[in-house]
N, CA, C and O atoms as a GROMACS GRO file, in nm:
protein
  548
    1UNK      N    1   0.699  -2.620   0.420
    1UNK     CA    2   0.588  -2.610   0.514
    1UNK      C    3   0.466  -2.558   0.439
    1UNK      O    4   0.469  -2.451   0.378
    2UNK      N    5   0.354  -2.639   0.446
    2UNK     CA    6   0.231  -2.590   0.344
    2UNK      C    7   0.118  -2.580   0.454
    2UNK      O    8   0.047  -2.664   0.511
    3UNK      N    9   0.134  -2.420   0.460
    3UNK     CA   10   0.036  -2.346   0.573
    3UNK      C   11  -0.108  -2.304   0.488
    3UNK      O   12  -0.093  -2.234   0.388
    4UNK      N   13  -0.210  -2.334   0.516
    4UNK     CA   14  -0.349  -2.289   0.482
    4UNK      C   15  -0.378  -2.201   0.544
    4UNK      O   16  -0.399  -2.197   0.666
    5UNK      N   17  -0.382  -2.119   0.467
    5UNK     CA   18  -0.470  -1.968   0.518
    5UNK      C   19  -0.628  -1.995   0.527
    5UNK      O   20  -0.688  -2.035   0.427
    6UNK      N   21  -0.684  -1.975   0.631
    6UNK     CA   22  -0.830  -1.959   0.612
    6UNK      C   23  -0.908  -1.828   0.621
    6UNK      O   24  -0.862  -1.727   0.675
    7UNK      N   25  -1.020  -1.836   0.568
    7UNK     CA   26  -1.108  -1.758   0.506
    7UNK      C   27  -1.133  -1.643   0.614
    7UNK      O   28  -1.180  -1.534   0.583
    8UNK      N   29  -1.100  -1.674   0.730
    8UNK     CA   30  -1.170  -1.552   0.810
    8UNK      C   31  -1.014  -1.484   0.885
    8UNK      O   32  -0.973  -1.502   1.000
    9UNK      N   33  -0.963  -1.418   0.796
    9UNK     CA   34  -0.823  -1.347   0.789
    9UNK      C   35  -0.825  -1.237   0.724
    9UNK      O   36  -0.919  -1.207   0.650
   10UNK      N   37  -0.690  -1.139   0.748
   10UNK     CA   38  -0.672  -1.001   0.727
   10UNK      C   39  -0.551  -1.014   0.681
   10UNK      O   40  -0.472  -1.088   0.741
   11UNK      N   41  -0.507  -0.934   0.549
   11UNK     CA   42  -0.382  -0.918   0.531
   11UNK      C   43  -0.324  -0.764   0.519
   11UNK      O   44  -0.405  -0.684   0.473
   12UNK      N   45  -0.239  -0.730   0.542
   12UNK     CA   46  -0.162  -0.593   0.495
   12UNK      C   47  -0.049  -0.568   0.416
   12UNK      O   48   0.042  -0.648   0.440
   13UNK      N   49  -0.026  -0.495   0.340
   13UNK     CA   50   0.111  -0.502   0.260
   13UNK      C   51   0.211  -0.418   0.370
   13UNK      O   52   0.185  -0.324   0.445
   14UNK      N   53   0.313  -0.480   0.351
   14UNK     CA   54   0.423  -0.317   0.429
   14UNK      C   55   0.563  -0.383   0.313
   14UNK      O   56   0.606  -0.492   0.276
   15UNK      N   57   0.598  -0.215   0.290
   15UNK     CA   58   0.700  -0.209   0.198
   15UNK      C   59   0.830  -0.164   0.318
   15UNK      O   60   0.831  -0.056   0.376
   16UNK      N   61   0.951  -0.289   0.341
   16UNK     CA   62   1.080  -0.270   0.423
   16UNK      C   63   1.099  -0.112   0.462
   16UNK      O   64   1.030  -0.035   0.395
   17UNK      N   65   1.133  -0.089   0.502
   17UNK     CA   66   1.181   0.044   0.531
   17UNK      C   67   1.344   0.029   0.572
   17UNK      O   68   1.373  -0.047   0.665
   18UNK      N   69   1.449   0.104   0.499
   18UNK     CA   70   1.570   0.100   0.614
   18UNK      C   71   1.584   0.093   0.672
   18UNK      O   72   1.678   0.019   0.702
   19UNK      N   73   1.504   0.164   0.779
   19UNK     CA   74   1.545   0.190   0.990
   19UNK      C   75   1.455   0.050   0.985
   19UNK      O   76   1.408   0.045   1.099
   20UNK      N   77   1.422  -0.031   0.933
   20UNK     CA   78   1.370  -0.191   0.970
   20UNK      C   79   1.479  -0.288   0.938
   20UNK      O   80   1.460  -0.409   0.948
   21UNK      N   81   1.603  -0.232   0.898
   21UNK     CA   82   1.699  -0.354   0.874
   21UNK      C   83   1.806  -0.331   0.984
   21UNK      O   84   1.806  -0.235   1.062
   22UNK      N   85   1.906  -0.440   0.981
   22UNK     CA   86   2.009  -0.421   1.106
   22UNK      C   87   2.144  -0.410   1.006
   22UNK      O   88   2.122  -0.423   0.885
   23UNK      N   89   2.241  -0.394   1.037
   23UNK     CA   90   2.368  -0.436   0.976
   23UNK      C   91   2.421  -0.508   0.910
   23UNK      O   92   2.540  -0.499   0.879
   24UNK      N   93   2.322  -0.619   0.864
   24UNK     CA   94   2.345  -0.751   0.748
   24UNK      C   95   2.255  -0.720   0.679
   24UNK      O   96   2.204  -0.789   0.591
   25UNK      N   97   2.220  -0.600   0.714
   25UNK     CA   98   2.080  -0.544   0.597
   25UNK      C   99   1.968  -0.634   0.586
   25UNK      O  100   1.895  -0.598   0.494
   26UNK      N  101   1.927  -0.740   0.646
   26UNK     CA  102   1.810  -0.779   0.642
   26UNK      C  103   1.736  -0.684   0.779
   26UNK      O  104   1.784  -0.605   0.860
   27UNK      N  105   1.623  -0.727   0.759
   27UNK     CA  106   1.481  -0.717   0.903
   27UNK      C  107   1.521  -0.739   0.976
   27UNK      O  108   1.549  -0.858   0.963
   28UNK      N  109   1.564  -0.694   1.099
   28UNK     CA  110   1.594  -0.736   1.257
   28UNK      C  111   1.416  -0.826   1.279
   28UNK      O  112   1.296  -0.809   1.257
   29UNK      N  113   1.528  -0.937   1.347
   29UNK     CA  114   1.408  -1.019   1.386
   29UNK      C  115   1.329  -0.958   1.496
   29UNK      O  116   1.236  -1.033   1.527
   30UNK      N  117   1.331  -0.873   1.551
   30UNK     CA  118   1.194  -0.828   1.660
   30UNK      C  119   1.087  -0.728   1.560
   30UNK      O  120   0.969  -0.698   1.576
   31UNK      N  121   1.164  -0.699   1.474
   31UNK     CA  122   1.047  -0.628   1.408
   31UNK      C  123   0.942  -0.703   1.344
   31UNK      O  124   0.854  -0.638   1.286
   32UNK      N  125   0.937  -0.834   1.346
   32UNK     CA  126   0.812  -0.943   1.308
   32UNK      C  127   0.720  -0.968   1.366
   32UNK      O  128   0.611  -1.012   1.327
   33UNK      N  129   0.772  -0.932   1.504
   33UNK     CA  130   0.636  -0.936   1.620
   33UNK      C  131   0.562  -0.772   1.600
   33UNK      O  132   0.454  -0.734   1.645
   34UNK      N  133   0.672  -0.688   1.505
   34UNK     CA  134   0.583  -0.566   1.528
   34UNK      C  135   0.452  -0.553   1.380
   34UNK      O  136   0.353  -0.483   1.359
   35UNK      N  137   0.529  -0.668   1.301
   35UNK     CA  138   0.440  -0.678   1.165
   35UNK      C  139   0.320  -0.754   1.187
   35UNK      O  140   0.214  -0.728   1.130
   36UNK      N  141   0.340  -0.873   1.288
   36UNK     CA  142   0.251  -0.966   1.351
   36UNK      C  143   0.144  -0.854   1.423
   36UNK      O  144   0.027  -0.879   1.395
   37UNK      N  145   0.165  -0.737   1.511
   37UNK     CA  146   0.087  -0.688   1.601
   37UNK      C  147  -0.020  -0.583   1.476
   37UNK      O  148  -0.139  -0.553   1.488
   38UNK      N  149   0.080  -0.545   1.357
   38UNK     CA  150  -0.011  -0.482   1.282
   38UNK      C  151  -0.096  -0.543   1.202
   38UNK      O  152  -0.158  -0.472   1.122
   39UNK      N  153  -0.115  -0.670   1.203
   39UNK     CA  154  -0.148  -0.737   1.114
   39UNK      C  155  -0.307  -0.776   1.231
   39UNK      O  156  -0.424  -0.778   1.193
   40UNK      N  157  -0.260  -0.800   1.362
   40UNK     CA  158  -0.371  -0.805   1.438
   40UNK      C  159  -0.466  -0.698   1.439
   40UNK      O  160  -0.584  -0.712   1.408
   41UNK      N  161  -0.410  -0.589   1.475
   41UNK     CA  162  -0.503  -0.462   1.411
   41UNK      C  163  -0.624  -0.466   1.303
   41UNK      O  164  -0.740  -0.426   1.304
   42UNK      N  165  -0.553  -0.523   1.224
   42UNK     CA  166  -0.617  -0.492   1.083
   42UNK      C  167  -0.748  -0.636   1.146
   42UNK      O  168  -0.865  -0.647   1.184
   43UNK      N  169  -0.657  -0.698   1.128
   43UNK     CA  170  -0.757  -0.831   1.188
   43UNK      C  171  -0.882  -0.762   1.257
   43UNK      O  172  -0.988  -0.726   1.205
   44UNK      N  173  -0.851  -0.755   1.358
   44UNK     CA  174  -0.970  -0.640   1.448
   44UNK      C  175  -1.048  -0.566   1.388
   44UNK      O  176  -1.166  -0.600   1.396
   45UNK      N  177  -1.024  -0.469   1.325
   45UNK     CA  178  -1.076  -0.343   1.268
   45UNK      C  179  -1.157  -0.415   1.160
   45UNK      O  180  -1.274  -0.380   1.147
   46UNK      N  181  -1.102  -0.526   1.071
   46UNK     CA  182  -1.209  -0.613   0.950
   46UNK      C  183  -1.344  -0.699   1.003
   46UNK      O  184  -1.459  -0.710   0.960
   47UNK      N  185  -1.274  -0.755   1.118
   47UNK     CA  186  -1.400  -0.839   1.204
   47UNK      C  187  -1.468  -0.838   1.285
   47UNK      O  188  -1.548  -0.928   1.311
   48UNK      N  189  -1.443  -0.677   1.380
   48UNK     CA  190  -1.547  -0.645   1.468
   48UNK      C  191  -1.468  -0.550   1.538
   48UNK      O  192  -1.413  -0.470   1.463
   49UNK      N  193  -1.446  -0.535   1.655
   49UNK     CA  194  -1.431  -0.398   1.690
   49UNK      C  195  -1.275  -0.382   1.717
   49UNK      O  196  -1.214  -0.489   1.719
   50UNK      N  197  -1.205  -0.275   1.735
   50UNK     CA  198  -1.071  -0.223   1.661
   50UNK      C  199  -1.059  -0.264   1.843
   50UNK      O  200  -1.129  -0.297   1.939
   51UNK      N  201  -0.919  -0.233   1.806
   51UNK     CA  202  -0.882  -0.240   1.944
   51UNK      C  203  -0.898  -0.148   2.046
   51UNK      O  204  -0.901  -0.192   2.161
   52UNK      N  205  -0.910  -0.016   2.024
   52UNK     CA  206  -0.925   0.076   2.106
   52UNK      C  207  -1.059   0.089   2.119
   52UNK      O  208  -1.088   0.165   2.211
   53UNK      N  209  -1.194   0.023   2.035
   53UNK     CA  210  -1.344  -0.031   2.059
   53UNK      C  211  -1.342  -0.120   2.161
   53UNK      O  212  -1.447  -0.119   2.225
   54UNK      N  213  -1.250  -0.206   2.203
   54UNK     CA  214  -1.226  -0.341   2.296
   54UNK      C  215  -1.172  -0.259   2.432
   54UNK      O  216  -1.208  -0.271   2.549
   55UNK      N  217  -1.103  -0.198   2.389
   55UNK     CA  218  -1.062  -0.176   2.517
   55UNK      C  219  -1.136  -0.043   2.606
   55UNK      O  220  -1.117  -0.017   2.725
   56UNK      N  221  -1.223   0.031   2.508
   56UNK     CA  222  -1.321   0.124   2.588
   56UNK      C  223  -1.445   0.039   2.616
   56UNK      O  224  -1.532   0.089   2.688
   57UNK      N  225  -1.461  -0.080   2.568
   57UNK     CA  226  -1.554  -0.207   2.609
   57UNK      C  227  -1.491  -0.228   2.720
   57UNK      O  228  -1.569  -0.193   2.808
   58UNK      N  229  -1.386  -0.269   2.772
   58UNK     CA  230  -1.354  -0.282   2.912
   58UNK      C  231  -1.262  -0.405   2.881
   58UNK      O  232  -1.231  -0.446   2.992
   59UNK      N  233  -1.213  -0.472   2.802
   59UNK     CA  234  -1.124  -0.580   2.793
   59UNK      C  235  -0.974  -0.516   2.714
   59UNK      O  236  -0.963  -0.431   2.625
   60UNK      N  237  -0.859  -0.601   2.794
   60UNK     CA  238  -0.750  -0.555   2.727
   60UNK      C  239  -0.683  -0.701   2.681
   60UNK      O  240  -0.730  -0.808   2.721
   61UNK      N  241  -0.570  -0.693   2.595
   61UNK     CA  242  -0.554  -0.776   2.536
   61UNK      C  243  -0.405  -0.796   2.530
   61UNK      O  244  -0.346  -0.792   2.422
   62UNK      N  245  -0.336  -0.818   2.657
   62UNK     CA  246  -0.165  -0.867   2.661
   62UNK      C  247  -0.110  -0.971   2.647
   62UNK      O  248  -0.146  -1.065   2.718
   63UNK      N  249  -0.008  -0.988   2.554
   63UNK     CA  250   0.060  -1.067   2.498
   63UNK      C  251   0.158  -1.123   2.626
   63UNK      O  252   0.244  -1.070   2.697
   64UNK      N  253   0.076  -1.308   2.613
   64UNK     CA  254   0.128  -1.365   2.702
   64UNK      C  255   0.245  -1.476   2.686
   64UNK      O  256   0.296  -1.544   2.775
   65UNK      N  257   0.274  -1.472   2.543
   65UNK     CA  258   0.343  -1.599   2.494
   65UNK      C  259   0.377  -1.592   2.304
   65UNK      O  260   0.301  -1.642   2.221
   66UNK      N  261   0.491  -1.528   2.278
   66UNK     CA  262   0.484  -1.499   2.150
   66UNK      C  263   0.615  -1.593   2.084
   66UNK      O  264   0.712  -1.637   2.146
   67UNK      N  265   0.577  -1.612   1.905
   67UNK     CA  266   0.674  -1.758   1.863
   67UNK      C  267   0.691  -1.685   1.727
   67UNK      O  268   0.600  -1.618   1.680
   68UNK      N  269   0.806  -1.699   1.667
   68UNK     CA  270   0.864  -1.662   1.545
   68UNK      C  271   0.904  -1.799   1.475
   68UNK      O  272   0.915  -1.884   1.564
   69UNK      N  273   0.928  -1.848   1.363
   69UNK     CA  274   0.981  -1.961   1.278
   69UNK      C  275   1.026  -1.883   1.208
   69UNK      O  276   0.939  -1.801   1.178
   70UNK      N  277   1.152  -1.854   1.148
   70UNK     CA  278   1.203  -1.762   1.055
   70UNK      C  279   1.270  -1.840   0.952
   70UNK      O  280   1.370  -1.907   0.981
   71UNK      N  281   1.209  -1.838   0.799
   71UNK     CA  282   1.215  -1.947   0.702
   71UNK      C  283   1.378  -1.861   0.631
   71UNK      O  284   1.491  -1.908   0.616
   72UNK      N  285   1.328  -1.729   0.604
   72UNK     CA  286   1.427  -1.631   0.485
   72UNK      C  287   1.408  -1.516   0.534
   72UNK      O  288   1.305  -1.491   0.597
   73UNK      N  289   1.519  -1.413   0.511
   73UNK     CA  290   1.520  -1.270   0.553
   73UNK      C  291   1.429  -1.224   0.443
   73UNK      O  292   1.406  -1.275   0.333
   74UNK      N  293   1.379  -1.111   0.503
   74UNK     CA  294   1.316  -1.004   0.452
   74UNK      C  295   1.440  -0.880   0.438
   74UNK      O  296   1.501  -0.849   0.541
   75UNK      N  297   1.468  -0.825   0.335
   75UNK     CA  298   1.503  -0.699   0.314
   75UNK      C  299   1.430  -0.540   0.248
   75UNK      O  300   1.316  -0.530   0.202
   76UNK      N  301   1.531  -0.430   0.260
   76UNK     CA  302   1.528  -0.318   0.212
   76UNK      C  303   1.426  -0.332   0.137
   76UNK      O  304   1.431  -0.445   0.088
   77UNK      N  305   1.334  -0.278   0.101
   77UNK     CA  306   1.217  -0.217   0.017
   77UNK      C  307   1.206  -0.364  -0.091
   77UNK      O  308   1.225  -0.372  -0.213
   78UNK      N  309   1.169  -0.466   0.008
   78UNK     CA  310   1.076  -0.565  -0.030
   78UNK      C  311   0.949  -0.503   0.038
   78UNK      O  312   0.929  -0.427   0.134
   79UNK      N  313   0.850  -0.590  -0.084
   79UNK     CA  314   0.681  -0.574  -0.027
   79UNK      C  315   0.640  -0.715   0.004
   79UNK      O  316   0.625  -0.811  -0.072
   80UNK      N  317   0.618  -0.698   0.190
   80UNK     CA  318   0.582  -0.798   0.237
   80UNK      C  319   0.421  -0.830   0.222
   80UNK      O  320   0.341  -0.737   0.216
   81UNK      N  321   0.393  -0.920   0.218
   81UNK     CA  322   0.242  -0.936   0.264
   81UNK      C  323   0.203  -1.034   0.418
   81UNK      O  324   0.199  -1.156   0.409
   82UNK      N  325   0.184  -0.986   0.512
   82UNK     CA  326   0.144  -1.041   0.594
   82UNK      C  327  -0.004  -1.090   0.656
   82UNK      O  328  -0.051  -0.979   0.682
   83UNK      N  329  -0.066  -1.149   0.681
   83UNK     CA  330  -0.180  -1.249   0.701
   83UNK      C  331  -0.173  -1.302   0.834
   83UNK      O  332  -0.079  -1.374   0.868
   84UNK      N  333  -0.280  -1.265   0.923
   84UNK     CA  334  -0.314  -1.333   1.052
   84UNK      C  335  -0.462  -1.395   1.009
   84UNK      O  336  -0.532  -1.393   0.908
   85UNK      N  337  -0.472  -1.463   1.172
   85UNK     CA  338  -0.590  -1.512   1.185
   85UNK      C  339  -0.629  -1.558   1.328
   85UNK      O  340  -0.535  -1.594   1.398
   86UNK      N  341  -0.750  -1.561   1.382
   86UNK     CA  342  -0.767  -1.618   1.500
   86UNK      C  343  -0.747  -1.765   1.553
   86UNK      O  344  -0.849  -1.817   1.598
   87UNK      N  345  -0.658  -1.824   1.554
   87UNK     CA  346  -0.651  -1.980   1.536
   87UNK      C  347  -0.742  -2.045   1.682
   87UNK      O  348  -0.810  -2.147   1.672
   88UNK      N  349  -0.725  -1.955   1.833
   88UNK     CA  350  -0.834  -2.035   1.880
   88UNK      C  351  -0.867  -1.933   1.992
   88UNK      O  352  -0.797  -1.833   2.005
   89UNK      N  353  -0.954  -1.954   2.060
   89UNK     CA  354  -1.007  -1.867   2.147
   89UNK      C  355  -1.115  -1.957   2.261
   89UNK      O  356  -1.229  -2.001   2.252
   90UNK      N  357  -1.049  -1.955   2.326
   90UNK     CA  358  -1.101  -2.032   2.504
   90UNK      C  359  -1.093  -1.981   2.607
   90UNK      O  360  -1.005  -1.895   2.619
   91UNK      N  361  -1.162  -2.005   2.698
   91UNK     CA  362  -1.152  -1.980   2.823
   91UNK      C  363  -1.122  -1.813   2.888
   91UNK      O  364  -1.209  -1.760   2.958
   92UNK      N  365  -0.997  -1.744   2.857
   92UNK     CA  366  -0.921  -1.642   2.878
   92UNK      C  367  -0.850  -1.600   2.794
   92UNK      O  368  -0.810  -1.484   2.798
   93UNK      N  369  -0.820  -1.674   2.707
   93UNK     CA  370  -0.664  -1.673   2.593
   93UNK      C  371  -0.736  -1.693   2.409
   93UNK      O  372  -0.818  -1.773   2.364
   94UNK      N  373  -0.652  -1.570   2.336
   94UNK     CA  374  -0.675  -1.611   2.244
   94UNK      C  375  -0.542  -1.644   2.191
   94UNK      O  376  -0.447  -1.637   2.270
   95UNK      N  377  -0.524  -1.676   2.079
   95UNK     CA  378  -0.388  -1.716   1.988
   95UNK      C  379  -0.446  -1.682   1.850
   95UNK      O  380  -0.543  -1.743   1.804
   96UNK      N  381  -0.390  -1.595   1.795
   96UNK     CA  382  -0.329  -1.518   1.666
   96UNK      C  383  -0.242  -1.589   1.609
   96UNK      O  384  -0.143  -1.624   1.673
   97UNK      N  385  -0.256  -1.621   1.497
   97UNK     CA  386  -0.121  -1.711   1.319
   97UNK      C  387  -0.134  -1.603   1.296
   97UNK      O  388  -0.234  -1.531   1.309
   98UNK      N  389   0.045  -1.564   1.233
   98UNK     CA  390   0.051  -1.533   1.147
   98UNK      C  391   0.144  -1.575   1.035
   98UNK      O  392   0.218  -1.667   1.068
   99UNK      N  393   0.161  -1.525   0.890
   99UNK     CA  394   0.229  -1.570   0.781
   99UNK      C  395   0.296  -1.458   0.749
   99UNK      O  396   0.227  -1.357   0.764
  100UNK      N  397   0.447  -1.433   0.697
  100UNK     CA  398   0.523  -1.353   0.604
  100UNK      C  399   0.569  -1.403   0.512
  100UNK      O  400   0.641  -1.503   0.505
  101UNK      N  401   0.501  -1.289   0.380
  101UNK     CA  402   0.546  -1.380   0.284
  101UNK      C  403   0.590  -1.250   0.218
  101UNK      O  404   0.556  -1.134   0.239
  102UNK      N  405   0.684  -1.308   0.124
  102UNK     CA  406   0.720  -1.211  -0.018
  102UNK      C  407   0.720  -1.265  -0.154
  102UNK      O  408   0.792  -1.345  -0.214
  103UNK      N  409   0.600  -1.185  -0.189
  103UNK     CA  410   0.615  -1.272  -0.297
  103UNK      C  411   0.478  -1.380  -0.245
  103UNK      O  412   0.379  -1.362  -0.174
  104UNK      N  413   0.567  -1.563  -0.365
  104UNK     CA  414   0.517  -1.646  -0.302
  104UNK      C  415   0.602  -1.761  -0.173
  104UNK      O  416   0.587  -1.874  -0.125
  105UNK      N  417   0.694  -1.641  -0.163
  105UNK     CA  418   0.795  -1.733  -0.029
  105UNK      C  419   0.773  -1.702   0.091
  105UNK      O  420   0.767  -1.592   0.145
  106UNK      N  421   0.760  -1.823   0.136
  106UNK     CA  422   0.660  -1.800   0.336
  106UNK      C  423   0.866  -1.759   0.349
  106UNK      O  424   0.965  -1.812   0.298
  107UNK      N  425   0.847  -1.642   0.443
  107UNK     CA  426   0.946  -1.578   0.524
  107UNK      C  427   0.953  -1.589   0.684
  107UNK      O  428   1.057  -1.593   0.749
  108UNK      N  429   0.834  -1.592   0.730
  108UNK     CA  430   0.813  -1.604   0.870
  108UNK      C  431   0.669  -1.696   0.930
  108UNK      O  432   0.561  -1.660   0.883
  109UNK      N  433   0.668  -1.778   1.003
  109UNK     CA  434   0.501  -1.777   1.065
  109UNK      C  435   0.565  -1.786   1.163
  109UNK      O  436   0.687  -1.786   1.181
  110UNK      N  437   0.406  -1.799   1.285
  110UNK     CA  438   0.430  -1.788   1.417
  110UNK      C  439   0.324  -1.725   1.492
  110UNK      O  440   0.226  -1.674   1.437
  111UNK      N  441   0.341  -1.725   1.602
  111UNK     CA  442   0.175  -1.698   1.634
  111UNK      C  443   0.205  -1.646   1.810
  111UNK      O  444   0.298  -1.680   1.882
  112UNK      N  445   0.081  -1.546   1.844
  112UNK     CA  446   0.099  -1.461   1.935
  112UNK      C  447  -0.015  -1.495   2.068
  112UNK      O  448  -0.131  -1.463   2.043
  113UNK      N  449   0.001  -1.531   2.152
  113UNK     CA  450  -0.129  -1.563   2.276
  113UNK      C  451  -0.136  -1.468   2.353
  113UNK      O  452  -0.042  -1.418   2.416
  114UNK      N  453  -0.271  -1.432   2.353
  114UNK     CA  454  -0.326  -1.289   2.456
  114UNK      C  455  -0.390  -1.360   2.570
  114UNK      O  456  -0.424  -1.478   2.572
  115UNK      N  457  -0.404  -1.264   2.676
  115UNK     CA  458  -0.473  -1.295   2.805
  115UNK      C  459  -0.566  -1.207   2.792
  115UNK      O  460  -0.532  -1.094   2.757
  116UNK      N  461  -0.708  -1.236   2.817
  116UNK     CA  462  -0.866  -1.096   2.847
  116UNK      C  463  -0.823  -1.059   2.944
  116UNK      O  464  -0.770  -1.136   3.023
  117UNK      N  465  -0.830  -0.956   2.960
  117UNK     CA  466  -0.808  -0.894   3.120
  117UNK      C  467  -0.844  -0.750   3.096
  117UNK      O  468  -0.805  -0.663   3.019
  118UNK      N  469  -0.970  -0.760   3.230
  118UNK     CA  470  -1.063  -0.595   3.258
  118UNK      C  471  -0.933  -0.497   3.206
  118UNK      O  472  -0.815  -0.529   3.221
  119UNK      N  473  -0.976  -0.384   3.149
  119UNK     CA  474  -0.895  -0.238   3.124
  119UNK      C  475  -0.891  -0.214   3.312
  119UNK      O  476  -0.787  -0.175   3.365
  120UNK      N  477  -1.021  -0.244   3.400
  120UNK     CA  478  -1.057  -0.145   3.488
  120UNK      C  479  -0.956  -0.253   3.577
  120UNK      O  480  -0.835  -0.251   3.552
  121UNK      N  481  -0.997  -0.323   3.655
  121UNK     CA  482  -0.895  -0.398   3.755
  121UNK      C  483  -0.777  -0.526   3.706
  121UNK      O  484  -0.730  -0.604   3.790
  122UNK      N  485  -0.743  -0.529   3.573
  122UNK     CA  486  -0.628  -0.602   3.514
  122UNK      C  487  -0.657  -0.746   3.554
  122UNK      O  488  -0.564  -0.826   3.543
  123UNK      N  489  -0.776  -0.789   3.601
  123UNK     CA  490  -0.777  -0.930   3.600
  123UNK      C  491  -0.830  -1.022   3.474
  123UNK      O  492  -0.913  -0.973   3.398
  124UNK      N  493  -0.795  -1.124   3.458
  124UNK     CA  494  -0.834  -1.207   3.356
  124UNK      C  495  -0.998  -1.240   3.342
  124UNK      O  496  -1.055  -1.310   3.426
  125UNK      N  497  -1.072  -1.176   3.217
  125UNK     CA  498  -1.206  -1.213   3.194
  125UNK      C  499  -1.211  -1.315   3.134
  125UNK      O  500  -1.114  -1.390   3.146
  126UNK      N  501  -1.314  -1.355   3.056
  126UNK     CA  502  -1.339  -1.449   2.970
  126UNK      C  503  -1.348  -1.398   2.833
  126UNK      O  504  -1.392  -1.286   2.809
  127UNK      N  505  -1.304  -1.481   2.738
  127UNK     CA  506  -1.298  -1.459   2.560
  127UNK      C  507  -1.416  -1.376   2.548
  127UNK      O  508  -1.520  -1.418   2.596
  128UNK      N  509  -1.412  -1.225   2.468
  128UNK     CA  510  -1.542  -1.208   2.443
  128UNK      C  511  -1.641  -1.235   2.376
  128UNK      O  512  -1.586  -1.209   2.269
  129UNK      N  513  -1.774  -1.274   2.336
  129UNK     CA  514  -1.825  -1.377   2.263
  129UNK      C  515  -1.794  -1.359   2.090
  129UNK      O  516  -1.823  -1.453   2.015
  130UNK      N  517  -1.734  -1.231   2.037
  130UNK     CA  518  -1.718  -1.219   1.936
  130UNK      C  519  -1.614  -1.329   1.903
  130UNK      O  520  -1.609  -1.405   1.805
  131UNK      N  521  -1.533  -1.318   2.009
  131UNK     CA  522  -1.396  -1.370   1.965
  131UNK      C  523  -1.402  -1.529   1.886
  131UNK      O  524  -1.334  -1.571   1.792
  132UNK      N  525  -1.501  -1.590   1.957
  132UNK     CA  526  -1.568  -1.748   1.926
  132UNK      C  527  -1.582  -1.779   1.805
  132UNK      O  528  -1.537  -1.883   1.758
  133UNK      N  529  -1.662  -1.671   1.723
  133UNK     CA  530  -1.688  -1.687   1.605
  133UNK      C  531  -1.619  -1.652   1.511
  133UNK      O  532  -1.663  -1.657   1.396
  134UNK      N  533  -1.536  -1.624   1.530
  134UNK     CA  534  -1.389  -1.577   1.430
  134UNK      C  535  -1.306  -1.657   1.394
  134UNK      O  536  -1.243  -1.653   1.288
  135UNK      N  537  -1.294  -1.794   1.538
  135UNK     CA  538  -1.189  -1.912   1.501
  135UNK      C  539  -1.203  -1.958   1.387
  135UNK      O  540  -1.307  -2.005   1.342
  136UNK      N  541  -1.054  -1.946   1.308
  136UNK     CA  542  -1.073  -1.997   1.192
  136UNK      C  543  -1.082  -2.134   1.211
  136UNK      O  544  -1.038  -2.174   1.319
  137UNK      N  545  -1.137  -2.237   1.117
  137UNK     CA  546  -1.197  -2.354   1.122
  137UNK      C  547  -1.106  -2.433   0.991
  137UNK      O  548  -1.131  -2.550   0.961
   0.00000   0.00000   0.00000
């Protein structure tokens, strides 16, 4: 699978930790959505306002639809590099890629869809205009 990273992306290193593996000693697979959510962070915090800036702006950002492809395990005190990006942003919904890699071996992609919705009455707003200009292209 030959995934293109584009230019308007964030990456982070995270080095395995033990309490991140299960009993076959690899990564329990739910902890990818938790590498995916830090990886959004960073995303945020590089391209405009962090998340807790967004959400004292008045928009929150819940995960409405999340996807894993799991190529190879990740283990014990490997250094992952993980990479998101905004892949699209419409209407209400954005969608987040992301990539795990080690090394140069893709380990995971997959990608995460948020709903806007007021902090104050939990209903669905519209994309905020930052979000537009971020789609990677």
């Amino acid at each position: 699978m030959d995934i293109t990273i584009p230019e308007k992306s964030a990456s982070i290193k995270y080095r395995v930790p033990y309490a991140d593996t299960d009993m076959m000693g690899v990564v329990y697979y739910g902890n990818y959505l938790t590498l995916f959510e830090r990886c959004r962070n960073e995303l945020m915090r590089s391209t405009g306002p962090s998340y807790k800036q967004l959400e004292e702006g008045g928009v929150m950002l819940p995960v409405i639809e999340a996807h894993v492809d799991y190529k190879s395990p990740a283990k014990y005190d490997d250094v992952l590099t993980v990479t998101g990006w905004l892949a699209e942003a419409r209407g209400i919904r954005i969608k987040v890629r992301c990539v795990v890699y080690r090394g140069e071996e893709l380990l995971a992609s997959g990608y995460t869809v948020h709903c806007c919705v007021s902090t104050g009455t939990k209903r669905p707003v519209r994309v905020p205009e930052f979000f537009l200009n971020l789609v990677a292209e």
